[in-house]
C-alpha positions in Angstrom: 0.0 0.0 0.0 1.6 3.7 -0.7 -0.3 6.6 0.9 0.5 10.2 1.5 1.9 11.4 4.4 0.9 15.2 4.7 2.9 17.9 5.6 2.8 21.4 6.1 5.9 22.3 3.5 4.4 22.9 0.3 7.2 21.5 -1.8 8.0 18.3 0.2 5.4 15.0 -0.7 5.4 12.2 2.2 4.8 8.9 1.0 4.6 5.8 3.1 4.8 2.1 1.7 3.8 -0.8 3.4 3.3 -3.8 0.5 2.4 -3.8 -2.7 2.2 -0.7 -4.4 -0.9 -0.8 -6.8 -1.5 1.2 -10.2 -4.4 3.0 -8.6 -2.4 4.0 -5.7 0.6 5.0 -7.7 -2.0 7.4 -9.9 -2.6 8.9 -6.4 0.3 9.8 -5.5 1.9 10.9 -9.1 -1.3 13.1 -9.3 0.2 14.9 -5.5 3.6 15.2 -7.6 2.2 16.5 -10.3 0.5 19.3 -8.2 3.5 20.2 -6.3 5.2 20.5 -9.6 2.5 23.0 -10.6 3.6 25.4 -7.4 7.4 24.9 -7.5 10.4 24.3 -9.5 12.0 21.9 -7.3 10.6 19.5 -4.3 11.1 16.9 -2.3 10.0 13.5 -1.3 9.7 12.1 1.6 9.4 8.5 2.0 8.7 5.7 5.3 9.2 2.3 3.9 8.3 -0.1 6.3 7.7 -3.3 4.0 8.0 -3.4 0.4 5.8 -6.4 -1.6 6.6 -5.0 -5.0 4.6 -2.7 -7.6 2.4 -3.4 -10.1 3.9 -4.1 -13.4 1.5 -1.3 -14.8 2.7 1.0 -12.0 6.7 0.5 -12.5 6.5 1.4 -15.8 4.7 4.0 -15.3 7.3 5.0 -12.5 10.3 4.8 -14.5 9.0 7.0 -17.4 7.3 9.8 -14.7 10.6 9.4 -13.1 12.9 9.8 -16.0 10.9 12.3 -17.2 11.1 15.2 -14.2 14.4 13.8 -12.1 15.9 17.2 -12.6 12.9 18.6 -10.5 13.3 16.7 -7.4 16.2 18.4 -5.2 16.0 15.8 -2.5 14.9 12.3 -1.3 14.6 10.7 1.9 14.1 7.3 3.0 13.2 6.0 6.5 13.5 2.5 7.0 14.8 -0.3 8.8 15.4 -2.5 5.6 19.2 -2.7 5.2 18.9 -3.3 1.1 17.4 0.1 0.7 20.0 1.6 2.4 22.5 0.4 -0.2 19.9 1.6 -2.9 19.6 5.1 -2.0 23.6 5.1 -1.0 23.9 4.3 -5.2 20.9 6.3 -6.1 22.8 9.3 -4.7 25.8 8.9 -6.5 23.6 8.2 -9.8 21.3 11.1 -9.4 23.0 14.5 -9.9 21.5 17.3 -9.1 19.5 15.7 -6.1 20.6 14.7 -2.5 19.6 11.0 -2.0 19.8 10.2 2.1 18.7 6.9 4.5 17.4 7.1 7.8 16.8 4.5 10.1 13.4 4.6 11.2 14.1 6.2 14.9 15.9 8.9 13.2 12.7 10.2 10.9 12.4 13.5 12.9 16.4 14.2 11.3 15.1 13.0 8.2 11.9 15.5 7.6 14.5 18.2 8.7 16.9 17.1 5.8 14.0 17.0 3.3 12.3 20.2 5.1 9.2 19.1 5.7 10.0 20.2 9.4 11.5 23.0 11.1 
């Protein structure tokens, strides 16, 4: 499941995952993106992963070419989680990235985590 985690920072999206990731729920949150997009040149996601059961076939492609398509507008991304694999993924996903600040947070550091992304004073 992927829902939005709200925030008062207008250019920062919060997304937590926990299992699969559907098409519909992808829509949901690209459609949030999209919006933030509308109101600033650059934001920032935040993401919790607490489990991660996969994506929808539908929805990964669909991720890949959003993705591809605006990289340049996200400045940073944060992920909190416990799940030592993704910590290796956003370690490579920072160096692969230019242009935007990739950083992992283990989940009792989340408060550091929405400061680095600035969803939080």
């Amino acid at each position: 499941m992927l829902s939005l985690i709200p925030f008062d920072t207008d250019n920062v999206v919060g997304l937590r995952i926990e299992g699969k990731i559907s098409t519909r729920e992808f829509e949901d949150a690209k459609r949030a993106i999209e919006e933030k997009f509308g109101r600033h040149e650059k934001i920032s996601l935040y993401a919790e992963i607490f489990s991660f059961g996969g994506i929808s076939l539908e929805a990964m492609l669909k991720d890949i070419k959003f993705s591809l398509g605006h990289w340049l507008r996200f400045e940073k991304e944060v992920i909190v989680t416990d799940k030592s694999w993704l910590h290796k993924v956003g370690f490579a996903a920072d160096k692969v990235f230019p242009g935007m600040e990739v950083k992992v947070y283990p989940v009792e550091e989340r408060e550091a985590a929405q400061r680095f992304v600035g969803a939080v004073p």
